[in-house]
Every structure is written in C-alpha cells, then in structure tokens.
Biotite code that builds the C-alpha atoms (Angstrom):
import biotite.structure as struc

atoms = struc.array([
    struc.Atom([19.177, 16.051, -4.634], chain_id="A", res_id=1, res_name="UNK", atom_name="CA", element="C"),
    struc.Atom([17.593, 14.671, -1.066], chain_id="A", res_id=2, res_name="UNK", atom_name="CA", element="C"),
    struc.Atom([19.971, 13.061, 1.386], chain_id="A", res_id=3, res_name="UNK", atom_name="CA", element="C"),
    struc.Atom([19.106, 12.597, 5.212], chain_id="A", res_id=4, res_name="UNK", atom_name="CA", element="C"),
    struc.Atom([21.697, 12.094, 7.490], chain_id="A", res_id=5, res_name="UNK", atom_name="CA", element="C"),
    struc.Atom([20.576, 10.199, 10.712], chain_id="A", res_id=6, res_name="UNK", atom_name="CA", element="C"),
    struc.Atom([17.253, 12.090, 11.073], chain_id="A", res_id=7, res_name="UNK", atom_name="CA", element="C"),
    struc.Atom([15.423, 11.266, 14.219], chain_id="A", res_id=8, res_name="UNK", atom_name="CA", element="C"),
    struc.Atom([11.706, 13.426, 14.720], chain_id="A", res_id=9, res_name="UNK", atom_name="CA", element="C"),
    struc.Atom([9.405, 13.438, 18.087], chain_id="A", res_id=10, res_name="UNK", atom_name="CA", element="C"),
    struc.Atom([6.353, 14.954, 18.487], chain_id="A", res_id=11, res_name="UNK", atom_name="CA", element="C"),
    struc.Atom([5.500, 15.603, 22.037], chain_id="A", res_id=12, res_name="UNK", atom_name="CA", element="C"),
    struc.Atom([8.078, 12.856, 23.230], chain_id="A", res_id=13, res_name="UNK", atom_name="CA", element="C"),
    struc.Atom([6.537, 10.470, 20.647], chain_id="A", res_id=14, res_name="UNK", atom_name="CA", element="C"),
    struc.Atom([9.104, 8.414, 18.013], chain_id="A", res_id=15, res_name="UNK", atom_name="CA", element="C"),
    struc.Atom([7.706, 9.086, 14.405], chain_id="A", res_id=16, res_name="UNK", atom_name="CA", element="C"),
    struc.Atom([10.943, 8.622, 12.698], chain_id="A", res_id=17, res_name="UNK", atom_name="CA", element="C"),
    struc.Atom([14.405, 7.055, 14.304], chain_id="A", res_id=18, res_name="UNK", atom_name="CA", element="C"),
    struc.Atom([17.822, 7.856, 12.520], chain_id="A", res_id=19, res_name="UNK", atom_name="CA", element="C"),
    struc.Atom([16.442, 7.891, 9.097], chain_id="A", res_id=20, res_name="UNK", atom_name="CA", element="C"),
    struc.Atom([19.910, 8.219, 6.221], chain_id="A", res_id=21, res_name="UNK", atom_name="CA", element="C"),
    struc.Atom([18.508, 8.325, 2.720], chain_id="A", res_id=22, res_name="UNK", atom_name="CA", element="C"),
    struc.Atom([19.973, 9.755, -0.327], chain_id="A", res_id=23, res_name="UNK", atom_name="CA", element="C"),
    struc.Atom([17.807, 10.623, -3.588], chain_id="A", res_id=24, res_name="UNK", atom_name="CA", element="C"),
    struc.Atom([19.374, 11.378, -6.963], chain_id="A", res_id=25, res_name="UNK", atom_name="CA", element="C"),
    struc.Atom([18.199, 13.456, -9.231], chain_id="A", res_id=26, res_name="UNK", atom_name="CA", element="C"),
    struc.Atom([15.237, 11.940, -11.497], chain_id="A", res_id=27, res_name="UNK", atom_name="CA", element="C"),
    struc.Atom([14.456, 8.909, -9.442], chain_id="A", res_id=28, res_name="UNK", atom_name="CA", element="C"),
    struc.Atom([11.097, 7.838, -8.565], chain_id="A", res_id=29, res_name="UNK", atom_name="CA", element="C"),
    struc.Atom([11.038, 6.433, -5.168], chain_id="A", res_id=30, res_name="UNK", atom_name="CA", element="C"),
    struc.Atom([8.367, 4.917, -3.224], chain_id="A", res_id=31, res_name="UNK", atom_name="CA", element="C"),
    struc.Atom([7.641, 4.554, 0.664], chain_id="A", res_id=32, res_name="UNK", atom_name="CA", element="C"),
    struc.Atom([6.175, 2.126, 1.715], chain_id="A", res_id=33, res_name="UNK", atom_name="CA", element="C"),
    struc.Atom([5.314, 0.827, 5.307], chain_id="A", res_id=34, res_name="UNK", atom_name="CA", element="C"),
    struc.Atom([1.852, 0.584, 7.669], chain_id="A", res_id=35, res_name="UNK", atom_name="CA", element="C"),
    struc.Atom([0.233, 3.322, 8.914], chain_id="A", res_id=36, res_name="UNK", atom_name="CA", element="C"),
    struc.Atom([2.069, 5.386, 11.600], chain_id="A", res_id=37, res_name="UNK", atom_name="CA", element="C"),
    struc.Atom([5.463, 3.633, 9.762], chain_id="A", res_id=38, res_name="UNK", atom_name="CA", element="C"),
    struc.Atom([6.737, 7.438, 9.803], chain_id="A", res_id=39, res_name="UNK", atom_name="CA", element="C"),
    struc.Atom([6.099, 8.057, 5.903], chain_id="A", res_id=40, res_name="UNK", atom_name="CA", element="C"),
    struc.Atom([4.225, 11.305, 6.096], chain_id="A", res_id=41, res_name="UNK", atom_name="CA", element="C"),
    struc.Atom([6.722, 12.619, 8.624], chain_id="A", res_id=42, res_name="UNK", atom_name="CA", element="C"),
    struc.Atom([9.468, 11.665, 6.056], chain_id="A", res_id=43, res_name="UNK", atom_name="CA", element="C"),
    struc.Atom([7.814, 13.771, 3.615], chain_id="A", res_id=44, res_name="UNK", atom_name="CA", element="C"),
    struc.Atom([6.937, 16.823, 5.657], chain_id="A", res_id=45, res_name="UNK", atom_name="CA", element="C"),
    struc.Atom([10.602, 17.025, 7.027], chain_id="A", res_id=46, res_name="UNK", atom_name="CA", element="C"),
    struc.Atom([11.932, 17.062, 3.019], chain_id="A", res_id=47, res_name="UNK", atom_name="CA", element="C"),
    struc.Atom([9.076, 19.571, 2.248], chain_id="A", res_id=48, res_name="UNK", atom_name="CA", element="C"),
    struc.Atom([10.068, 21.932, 5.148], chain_id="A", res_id=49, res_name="UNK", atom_name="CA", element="C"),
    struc.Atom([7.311, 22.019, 7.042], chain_id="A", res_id=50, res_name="UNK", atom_name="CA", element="C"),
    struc.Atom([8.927, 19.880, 10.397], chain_id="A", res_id=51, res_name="UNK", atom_name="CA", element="C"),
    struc.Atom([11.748, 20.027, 11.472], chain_id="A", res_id=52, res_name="UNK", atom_name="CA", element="C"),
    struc.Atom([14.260, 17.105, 12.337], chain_id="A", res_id=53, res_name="UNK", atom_name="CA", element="C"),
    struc.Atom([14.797, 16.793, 15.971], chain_id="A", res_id=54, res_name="UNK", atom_name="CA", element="C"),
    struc.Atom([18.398, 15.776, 15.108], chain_id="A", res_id=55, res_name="UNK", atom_name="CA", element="C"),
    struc.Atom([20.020, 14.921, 12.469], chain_id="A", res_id=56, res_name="UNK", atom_name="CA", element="C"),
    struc.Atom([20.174, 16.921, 9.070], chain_id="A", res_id=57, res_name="UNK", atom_name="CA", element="C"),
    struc.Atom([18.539, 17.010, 5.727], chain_id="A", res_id=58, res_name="UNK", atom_name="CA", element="C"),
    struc.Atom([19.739, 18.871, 2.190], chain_id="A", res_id=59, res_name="UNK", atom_name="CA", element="C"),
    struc.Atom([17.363, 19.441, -0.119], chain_id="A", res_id=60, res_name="UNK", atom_name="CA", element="C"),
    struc.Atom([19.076, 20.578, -3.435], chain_id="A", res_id=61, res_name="UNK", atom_name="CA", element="C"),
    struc.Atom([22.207, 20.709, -1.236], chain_id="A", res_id=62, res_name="UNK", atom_name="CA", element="C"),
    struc.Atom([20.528, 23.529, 1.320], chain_id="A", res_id=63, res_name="UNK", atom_name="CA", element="C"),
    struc.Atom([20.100, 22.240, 4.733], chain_id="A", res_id=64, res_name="UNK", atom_name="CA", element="C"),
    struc.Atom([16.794, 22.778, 5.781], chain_id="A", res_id=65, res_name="UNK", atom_name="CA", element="C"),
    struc.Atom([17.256, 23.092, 9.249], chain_id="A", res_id=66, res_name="UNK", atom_name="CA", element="C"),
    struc.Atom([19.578, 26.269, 8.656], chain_id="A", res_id=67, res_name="UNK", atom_name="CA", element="C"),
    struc.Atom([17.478, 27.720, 6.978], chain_id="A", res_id=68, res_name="UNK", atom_name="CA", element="C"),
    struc.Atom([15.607, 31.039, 7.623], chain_id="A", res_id=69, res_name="UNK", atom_name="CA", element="C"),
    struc.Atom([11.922, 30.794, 7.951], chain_id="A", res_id=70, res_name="UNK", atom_name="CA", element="C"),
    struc.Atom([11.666, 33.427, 5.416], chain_id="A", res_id=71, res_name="UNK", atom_name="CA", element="C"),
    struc.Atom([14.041, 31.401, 3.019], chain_id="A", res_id=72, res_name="UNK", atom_name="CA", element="C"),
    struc.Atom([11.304, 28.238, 2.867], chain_id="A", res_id=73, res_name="UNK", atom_name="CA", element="C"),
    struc.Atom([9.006, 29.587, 0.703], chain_id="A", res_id=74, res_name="UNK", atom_name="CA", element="C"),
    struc.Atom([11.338, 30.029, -1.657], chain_id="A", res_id=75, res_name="UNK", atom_name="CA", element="C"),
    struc.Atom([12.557, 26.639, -1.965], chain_id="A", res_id=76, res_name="UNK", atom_name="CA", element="C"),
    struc.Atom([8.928, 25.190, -1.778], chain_id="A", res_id=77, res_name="UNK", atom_name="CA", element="C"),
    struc.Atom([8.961, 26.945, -4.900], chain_id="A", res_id=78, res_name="UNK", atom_name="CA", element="C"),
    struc.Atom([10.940, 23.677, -6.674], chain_id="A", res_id=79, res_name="UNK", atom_name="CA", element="C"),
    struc.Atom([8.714, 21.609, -4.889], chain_id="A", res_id=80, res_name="UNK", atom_name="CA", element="C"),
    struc.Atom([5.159, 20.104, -5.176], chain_id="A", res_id=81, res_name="UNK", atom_name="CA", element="C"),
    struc.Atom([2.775, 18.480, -2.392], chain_id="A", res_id=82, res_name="UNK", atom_name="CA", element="C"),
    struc.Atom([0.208, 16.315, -3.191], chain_id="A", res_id=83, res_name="UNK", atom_name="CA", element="C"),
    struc.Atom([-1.516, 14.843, -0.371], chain_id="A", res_id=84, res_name="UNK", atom_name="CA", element="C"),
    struc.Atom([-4.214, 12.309, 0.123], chain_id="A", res_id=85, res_name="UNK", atom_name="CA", element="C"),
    struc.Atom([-7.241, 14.791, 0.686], chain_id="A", res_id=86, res_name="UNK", atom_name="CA", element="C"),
    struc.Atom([-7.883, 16.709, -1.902], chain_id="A", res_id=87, res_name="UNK", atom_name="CA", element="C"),
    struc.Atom([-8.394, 20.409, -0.268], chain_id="A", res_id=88, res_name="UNK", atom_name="CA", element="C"),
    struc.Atom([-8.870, 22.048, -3.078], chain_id="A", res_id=89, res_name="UNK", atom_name="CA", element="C"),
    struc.Atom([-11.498, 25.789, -2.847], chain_id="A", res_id=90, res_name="UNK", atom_name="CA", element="C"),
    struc.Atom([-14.855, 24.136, -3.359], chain_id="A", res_id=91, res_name="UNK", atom_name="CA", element="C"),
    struc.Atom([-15.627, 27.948, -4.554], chain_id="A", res_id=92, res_name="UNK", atom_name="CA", element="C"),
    struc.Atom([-13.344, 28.090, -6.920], chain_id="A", res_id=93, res_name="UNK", atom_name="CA", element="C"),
    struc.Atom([-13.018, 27.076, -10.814], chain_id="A", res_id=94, res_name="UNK", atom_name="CA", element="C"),
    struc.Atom([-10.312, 24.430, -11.624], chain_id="A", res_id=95, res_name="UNK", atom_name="CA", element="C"),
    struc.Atom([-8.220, 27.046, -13.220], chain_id="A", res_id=96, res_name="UNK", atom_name="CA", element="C"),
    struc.Atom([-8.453, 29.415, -10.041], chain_id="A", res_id=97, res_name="UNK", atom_name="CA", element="C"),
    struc.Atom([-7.584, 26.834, -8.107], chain_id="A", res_id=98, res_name="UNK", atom_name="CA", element="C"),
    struc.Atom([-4.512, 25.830, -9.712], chain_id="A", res_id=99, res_name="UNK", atom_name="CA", element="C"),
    struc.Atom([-3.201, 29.577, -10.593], chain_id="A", res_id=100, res_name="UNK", atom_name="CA", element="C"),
    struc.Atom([-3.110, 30.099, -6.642], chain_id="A", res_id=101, res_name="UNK", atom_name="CA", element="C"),
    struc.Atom([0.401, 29.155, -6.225], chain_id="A", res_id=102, res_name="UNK", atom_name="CA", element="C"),
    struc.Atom([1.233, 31.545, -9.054], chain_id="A", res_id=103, res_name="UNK", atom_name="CA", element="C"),
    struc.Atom([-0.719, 34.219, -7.884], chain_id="A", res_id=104, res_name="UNK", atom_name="CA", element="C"),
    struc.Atom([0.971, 34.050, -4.445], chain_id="A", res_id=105, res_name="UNK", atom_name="CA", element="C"),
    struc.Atom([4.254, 34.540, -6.442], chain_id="A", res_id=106, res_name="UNK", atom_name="CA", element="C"),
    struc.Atom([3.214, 37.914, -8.374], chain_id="A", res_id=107, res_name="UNK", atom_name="CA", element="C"),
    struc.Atom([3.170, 36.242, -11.809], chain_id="A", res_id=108, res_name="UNK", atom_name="CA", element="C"),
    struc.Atom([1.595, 38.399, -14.612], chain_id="A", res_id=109, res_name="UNK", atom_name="CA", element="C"),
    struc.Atom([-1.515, 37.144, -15.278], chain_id="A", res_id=110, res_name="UNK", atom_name="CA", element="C"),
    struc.Atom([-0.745, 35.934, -19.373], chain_id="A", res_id=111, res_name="UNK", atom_name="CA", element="C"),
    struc.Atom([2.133, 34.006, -17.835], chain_id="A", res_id=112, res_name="UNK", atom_name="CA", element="C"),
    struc.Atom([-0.392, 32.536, -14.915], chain_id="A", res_id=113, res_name="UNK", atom_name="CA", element="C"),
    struc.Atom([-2.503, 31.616, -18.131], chain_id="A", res_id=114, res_name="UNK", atom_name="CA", element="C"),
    struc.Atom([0.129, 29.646, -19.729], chain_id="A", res_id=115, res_name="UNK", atom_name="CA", element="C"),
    struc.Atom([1.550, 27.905, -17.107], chain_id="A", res_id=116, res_name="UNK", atom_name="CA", element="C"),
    struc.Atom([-1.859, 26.902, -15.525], chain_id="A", res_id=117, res_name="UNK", atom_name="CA", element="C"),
    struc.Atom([-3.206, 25.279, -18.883], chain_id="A", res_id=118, res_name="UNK", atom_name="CA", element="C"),
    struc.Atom([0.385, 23.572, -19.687], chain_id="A", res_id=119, res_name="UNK", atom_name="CA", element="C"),
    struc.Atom([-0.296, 22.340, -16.081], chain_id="A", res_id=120, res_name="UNK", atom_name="CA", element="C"),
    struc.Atom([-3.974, 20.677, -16.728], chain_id="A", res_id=121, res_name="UNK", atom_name="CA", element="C"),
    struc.Atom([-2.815, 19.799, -20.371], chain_id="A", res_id=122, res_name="UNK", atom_name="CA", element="C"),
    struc.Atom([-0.569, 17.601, -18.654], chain_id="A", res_id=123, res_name="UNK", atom_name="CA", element="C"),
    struc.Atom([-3.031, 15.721, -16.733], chain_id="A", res_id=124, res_name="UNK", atom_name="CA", element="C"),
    struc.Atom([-6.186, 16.038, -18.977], chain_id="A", res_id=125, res_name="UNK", atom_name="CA", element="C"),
    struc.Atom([-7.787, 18.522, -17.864], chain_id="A", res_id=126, res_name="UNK", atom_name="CA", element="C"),
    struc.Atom([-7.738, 21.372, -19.394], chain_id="A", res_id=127, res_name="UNK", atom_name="CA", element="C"),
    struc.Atom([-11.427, 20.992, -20.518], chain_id="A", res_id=128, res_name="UNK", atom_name="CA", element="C"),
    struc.Atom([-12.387, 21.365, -16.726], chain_id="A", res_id=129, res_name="UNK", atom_name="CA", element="C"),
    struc.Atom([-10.709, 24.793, -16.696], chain_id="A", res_id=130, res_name="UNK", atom_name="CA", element="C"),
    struc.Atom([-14.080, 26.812, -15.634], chain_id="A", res_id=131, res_name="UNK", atom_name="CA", element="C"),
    struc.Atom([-15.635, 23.891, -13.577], chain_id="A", res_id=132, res_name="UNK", atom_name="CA", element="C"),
    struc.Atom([-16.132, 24.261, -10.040], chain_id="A", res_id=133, res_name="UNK", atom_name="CA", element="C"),
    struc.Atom([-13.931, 21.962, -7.938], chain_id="A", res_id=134, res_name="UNK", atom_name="CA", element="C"),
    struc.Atom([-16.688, 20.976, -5.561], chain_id="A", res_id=135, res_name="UNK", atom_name="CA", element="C"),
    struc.Atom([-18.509, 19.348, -8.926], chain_id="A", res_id=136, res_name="UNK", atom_name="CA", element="C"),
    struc.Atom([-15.592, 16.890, -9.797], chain_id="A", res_id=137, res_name="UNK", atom_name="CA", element="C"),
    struc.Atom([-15.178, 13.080, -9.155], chain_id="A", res_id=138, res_name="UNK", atom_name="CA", element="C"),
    struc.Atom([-12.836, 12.137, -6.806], chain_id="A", res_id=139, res_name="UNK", atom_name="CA", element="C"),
    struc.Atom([-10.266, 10.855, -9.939], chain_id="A", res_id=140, res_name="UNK", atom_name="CA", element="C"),
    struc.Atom([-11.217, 14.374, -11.803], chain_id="A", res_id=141, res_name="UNK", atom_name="CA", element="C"),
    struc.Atom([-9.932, 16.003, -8.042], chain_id="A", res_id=142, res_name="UNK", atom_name="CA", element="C"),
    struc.Atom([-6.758, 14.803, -7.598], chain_id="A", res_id=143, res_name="UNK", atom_name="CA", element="C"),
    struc.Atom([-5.837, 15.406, -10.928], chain_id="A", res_id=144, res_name="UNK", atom_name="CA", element="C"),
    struc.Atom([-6.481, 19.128, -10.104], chain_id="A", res_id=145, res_name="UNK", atom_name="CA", element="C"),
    struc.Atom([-4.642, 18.375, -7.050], chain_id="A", res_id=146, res_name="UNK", atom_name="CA", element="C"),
    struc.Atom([-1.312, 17.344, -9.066], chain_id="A", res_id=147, res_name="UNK", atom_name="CA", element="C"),
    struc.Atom([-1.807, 19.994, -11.761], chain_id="A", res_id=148, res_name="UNK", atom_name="CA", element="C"),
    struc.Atom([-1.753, 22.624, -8.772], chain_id="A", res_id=149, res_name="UNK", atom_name="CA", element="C"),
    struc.Atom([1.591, 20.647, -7.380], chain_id="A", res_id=150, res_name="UNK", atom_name="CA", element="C"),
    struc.Atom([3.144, 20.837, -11.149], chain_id="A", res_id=151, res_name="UNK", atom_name="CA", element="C"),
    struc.Atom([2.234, 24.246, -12.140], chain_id="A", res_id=152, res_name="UNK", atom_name="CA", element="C"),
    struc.Atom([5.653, 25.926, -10.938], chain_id="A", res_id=153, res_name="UNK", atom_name="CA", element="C"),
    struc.Atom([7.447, 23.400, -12.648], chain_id="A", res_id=154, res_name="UNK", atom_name="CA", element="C"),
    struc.Atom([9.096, 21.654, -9.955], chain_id="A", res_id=155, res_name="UNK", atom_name="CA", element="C"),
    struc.Atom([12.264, 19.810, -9.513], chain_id="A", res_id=156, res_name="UNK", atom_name="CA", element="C"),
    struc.Atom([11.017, 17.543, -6.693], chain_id="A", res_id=157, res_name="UNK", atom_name="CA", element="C"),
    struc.Atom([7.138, 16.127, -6.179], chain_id="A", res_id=158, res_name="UNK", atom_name="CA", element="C"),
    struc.Atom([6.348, 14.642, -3.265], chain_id="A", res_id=159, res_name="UNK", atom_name="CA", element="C"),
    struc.Atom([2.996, 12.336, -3.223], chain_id="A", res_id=160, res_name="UNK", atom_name="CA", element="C"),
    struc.Atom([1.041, 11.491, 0.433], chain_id="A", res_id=161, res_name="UNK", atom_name="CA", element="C"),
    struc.Atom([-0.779, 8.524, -0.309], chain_id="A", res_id=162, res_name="UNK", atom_name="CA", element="C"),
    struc.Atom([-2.149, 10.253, -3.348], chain_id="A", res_id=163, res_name="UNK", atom_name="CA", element="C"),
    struc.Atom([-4.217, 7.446, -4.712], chain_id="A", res_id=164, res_name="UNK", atom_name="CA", element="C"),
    struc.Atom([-6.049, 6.152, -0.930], chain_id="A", res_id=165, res_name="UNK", atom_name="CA", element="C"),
    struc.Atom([-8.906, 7.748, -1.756], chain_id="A", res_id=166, res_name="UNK", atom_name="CA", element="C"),
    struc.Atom([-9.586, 6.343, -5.165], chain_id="A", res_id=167, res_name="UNK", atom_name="CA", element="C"),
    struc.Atom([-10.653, 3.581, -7.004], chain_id="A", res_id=168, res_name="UNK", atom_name="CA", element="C"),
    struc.Atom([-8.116, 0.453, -8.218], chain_id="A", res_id=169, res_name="UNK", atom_name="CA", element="C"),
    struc.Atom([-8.669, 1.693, -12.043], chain_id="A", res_id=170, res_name="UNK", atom_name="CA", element="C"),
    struc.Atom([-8.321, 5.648, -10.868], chain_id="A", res_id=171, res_name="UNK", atom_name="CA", element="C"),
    struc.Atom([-5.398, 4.585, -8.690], chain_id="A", res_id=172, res_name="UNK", atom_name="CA", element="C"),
    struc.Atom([-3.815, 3.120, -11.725], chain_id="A", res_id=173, res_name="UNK", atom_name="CA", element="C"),
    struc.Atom([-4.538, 6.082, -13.906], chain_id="A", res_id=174, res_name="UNK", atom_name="CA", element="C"),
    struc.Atom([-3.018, 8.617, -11.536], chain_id="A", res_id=175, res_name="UNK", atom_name="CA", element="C"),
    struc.Atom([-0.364, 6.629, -10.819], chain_id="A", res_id=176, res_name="UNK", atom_name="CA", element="C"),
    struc.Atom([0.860, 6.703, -14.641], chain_id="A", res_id=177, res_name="UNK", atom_name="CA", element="C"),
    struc.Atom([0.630, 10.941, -13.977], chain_id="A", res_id=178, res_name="UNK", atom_name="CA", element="C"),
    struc.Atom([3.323, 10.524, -11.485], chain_id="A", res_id=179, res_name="UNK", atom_name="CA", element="C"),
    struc.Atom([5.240, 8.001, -14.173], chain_id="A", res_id=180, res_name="UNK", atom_name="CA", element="C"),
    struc.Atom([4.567, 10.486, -16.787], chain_id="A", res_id=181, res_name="UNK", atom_name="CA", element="C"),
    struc.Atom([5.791, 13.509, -15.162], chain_id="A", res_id=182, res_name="UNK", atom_name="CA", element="C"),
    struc.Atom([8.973, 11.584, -13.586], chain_id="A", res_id=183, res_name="UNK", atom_name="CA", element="C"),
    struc.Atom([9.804, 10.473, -17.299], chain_id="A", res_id=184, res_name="UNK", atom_name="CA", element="C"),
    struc.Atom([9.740, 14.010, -17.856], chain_id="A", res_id=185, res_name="UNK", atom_name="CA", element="C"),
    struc.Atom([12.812, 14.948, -15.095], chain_id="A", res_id=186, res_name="UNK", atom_name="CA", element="C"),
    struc.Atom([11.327, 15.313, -12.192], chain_id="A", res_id=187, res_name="UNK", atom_name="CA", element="C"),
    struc.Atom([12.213, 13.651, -8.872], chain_id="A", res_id=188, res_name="UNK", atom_name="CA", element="C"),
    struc.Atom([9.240, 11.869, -7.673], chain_id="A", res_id=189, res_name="UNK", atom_name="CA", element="C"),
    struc.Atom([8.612, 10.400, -3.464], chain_id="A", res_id=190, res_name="UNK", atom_name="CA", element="C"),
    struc.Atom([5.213, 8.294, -3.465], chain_id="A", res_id=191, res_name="UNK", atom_name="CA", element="C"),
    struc.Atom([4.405, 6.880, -0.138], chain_id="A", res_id=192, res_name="UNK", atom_name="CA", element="C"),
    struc.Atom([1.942, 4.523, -0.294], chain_id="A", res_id=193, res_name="UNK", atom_name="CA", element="C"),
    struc.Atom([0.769, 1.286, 1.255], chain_id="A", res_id=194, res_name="UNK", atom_name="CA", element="C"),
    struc.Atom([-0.590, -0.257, -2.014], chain_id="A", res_id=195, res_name="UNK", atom_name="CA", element="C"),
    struc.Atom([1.214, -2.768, -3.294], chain_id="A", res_id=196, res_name="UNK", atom_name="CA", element="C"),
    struc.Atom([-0.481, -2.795, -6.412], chain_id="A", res_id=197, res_name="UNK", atom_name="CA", element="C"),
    struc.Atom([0.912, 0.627, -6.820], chain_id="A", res_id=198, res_name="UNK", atom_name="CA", element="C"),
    struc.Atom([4.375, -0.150, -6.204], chain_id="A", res_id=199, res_name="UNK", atom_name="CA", element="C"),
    struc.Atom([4.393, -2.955, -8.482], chain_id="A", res_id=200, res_name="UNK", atom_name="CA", element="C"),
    struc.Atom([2.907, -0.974, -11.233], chain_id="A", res_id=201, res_name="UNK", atom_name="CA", element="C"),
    struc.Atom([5.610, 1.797, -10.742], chain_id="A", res_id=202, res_name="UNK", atom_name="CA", element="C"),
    struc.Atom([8.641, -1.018, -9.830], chain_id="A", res_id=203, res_name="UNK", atom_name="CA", element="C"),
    struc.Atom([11.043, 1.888, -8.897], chain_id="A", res_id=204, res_name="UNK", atom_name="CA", element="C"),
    struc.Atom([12.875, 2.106, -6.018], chain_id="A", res_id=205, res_name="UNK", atom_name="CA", element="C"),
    struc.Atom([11.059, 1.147, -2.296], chain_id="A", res_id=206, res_name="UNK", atom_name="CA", element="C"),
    struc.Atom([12.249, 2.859, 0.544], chain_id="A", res_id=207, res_name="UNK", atom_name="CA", element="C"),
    struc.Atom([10.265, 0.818, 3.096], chain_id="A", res_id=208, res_name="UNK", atom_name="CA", element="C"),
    struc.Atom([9.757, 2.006, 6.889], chain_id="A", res_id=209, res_name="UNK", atom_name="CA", element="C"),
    struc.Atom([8.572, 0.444, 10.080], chain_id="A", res_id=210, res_name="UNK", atom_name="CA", element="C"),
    struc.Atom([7.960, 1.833, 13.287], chain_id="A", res_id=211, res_name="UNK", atom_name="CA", element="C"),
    struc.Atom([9.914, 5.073, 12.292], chain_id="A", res_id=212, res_name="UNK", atom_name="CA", element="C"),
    struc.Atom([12.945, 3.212, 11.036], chain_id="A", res_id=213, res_name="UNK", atom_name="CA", element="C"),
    struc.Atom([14.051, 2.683, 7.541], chain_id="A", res_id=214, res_name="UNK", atom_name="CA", element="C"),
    struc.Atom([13.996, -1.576, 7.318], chain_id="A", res_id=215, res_name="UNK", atom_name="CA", element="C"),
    struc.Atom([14.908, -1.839, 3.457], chain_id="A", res_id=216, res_name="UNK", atom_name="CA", element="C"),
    struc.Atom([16.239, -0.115, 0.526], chain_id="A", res_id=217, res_name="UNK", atom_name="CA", element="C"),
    struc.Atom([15.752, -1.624, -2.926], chain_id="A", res_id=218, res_name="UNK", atom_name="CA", element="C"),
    struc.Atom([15.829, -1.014, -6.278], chain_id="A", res_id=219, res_name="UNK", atom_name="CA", element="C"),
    struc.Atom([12.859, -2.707, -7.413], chain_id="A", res_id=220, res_name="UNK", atom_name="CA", element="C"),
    struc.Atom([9.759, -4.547, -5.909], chain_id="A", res_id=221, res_name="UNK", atom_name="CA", element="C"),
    struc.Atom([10.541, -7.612, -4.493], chain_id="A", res_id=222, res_name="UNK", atom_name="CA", element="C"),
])
C-alpha cells in the first residue's frame, strides 16, 4: 500500500530524512518512533503528498507521488486522513461544520454530508457535540473532532502526527484505542510518536528513525 524506495529529503540544504526504504501492507498499524527532528513528520508529509522526495520514490496505493500532477493530489488525499498534533480546527464553527468541510470541498449533497459526518463522530463519541462550538471543547473532546474530520471520507490510509502530545496520559490512552479501533476496522494506520507508553499500548509494528535514517524495523515493541 506505502513503499519508499531510498527516499532522501533536504530542506534548504538541511538532511531531514537520508535513504529512507519502507514498505506498508495493507491494514497494518505502524508506529514511528524517534526524538524530535528524527525525520518523522517529514516521513509523513512525503506519504501524504504534501513534500516532495528530493530523490528517491514513493507509491502510495501503487501511484508514485512524485509523478504525479499537482492537480491529481487532491484526489488521492481523498483515501487519506491527517491528523496532526495541533488541533486547528474553526474555533467559529460547530463540531459538525467542522468535520463536513472535507465533504463540502468535494460537492457532496448535503443528506449524504449528514450521514457520513455523524457515522464519523459516532465513531469516536461524539456525536452529542454535533452543534458545539469547537473553541468550547477540552483538549481530549478536540482531537477527537480532529480524527472524526480525518475519518469522514472513509479513508484507506490515516496518518497520525504525534496525535496524543498534547494530551493527558489517560486522554492519550483513550485516543490511542480510536486509532486501534479504526485500524481493526481496515484501515492502514502511521502513528509517530515519541511516547513509549503509546507504543507499548498499541505493540504493532515500530519503524524507528534517528537523525533522518531509518535505525530499526520491528514487529513489536521491544
């Protein structure tokens, strides 16, 4: 489903990532792991679309990214999700607003916008939040919206930026069993993180980088 092939990225002559190979199946749940400035946010942008390797190549769903044209993107972001660690949802908008927008942008109807958004906060608990305003939620109550925004086009891959650094250990633990829940369901699931609390709780794959370099592959927390 995701498979680099000797990806190297520089920003402005800087090393964030240094030939990266990493292959995904479908329905895995990997994590990656590594310090700050390890390269795990570049990792994530590059399989989202939104860099571009300096060299090497990356297929996503067996498209290579790089080839593609800049009006093609969108389109495959469509069988993606993003969740990052800030929240940035519209502080002016309800819950439900906020996670139609992806669905608006698309042209949906609006009874099929309806549906989809309140599967979408069914599956993380909130659909009694619908009319709240997002600037009135707890943090834990915000990233939920957050991952019910990333879920609402149903997609095939979700990729996770340090989703939980902002919360508490017991809210990190809660929305970490989202991302178990909704990878149980079928979809592939990348979670970079630092916490090792996290990765033991999830004790999927680790994908572990340092400096921009991949240092370990493993099946299961060790």
């Amino acid at each position: 489903m995701i498979h680099l092939f000797h990806v190297t990225k520089y920003y402005q002559g800087c090393l964030a990532l240094h030939d990266v190979t990493l292959r995904v199946e479908k329905g895995e749940f990997v994590l990656v792991t590594g310090p700050s400035g390890a390269g795990k946010t570049t990792l994530l942008k590059l399989i989202f679309g939104s860099e571009v390797p300096t060299e090497g190549q990356i297929l996503v769903q067996n498209r290579n990214i790089a080839r593609l044209r800049p009006s093609d993107i969108p389109y495959l972001r469509r069988t993606m999700g993003f969740v990052l660690q800030e929240f940035k949802l519209l502080p002016g908008k309800t819950v439900f607003d906020n996670v139609a927008l992806p669905l608006i942008i698309r042209g949906l109807s609006s009874t099929e916008i309806t549906r989809k958004v309140m599967d979408a906060l069914r599956g993380v608990s909130m659909e009694h939040k619908k009319t709240a305003w997002a600037s009135v939620l707890s943090a834990g109550e915000q990233q939920r919206v957050c991952i019910a925004r990333a879920i609402v086009n149903s997609p095939l891959i979700l990729l996770a930026d340090e989703p939980t650094g902002n919360l508490d250990p017991q809210l990190a633990h809660d929305i970490t069993e989202l991302f178990k829940a909704i990878n149980a369901r079928g979809t592939t699931v990348m979670l970079a993180t630092h916490n090792r609390q996290i990765v033991e709780q999830v004790n999927g794959r680790v994908v572990s980088l340092h400096c921009g370099r991949l240092v370990t592959d493993q099946g299961g927390y060790r």
